[in-house]
C-alpha positions as CSV (number, residue, x, y, z in Angstrom):
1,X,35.8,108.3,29.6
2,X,33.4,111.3,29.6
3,X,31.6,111.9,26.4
4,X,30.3,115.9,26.2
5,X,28.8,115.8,22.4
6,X,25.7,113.4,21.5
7,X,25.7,112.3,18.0
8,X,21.8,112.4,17.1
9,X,21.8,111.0,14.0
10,X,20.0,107.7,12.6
11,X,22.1,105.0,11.9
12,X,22.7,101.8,10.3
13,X,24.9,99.2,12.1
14,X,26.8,96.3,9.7
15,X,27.6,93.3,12.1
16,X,31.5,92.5,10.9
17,X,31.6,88.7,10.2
18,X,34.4,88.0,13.0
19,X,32.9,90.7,16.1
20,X,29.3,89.2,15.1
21,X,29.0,85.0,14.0
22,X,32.7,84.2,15.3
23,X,32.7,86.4,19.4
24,X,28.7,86.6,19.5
25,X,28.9,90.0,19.7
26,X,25.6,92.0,18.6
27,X,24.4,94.1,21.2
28,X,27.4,96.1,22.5
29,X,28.2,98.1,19.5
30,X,24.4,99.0,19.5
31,X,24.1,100.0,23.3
32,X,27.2,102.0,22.8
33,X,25.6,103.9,19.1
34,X,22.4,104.4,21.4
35,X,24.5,105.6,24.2
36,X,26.0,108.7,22.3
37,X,22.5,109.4,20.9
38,X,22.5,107.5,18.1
39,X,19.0,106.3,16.6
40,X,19.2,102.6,15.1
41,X,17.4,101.4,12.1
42,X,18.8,97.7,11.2
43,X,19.3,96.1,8.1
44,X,17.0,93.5,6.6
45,X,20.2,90.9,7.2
46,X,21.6,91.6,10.9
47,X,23.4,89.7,14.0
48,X,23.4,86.2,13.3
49,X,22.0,87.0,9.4
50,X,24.3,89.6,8.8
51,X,25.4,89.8,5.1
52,X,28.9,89.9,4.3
53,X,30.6,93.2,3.2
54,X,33.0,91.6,0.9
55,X,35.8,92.8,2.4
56,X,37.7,89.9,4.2
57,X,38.9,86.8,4.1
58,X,41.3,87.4,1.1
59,X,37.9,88.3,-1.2
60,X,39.2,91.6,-1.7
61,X,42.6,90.8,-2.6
62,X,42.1,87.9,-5.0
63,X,38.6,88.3,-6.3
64,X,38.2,92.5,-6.7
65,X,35.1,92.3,-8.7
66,X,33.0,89.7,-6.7
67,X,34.4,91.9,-3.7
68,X,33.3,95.1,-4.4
69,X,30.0,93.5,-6.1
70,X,29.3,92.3,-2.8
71,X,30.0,95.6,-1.3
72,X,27.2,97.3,-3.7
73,X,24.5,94.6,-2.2
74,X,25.3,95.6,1.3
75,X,25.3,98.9,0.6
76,X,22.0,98.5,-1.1
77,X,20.4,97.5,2.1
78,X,22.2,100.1,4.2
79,X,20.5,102.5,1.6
80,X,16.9,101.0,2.2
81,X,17.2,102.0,5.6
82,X,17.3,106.3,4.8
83,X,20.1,105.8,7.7
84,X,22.4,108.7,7.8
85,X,25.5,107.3,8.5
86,X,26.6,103.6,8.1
87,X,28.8,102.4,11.2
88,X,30.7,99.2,11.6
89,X,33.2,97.8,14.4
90,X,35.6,96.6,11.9
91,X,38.5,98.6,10.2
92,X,38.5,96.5,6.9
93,X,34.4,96.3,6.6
94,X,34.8,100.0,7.4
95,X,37.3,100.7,4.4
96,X,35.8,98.1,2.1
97,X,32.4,99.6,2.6
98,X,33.6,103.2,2.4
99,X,35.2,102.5,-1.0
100,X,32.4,101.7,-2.8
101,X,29.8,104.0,-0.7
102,X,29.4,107.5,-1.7
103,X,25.7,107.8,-0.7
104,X,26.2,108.4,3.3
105,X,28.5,108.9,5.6
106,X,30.6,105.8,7.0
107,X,32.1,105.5,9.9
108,X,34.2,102.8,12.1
109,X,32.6,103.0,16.0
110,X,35.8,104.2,17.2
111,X,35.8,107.4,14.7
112,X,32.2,107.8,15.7
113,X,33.0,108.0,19.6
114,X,36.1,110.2,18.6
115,X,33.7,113.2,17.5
116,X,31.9,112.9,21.3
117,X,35.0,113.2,22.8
C-alpha cells in the first residue's frame, strides 16, 4: 500500500490491554504513527505500564460509572501530554475513549492510515 499524505501531527498512543500485556505488542503501532509522519509524545503509563481505558472486559457494560471514571484518568494523562490527537489500535478503547474525550481528536490507527490513503 502506497501512502501519498503524511499526517504531521503530535500524537499520543494508548497501548490497548489485549494488543499490548496479552500479544507483546508495543512498537509496531508506533513505527507505523512515525511512519506517516506522526510525532509521538507517550503517556506517563505506556507498554507494559499502560493504564487501562476502562473500556473492556465487561467494565463498561456492568460497572458504567467506574468505566467511564476510568476513562476521565486516562484521558487526563493523554491531556498532559499537549498531544493533538489520541490514537489507539483497539475499536472498543477507541469508542470508550472517544465518549468521554472532547478535548482532542481520537482516532483508531486504522482511521488514521485511512486519511494517507
Amino acid at each position: 500500500m502506497k501512502f501519498n499524505k503524511k499526517i504531521e501531527k503530535v500524537v499520543t498512543f494508548h497501548d490497548p490491554c489485549y494488543l499490548g500485556r496479552y500479544m507483546g505488542v508495543y512498537e509496531e503501532p508506533r513505527k507505523i504513527l512515525e511512519f506517516v509522519g506522526c510525532k509521538i509524545v507517550e503517556m506517563k503509563f505506556n507498554r507494559e505500564k499502560s493504564f487501562c481505558c476502562g473500556g473492556g472486559g465487561g467494565v463498561q457494560s456492568n460497572y458504567p460509572e467506574l468505566a467511564n471514571s476510568i476513562a476521565k484518568d486516562r484521558i487526563d494523562q493523554a491531556l498532559e501530554t499537549n498531544a493533538e490527537i489520541l490514537v489507539t489500535a483497539c475499536p472498543l478503547c477507541y469508542y470508550h475513549l472517544k465518549r468521554n474525550l472532547k478535548e482532542i481528536q481520537v482516532f483508531e490507527l486504522s482511521q488514521l492510515l485511512v486519511q494517507c490513503i
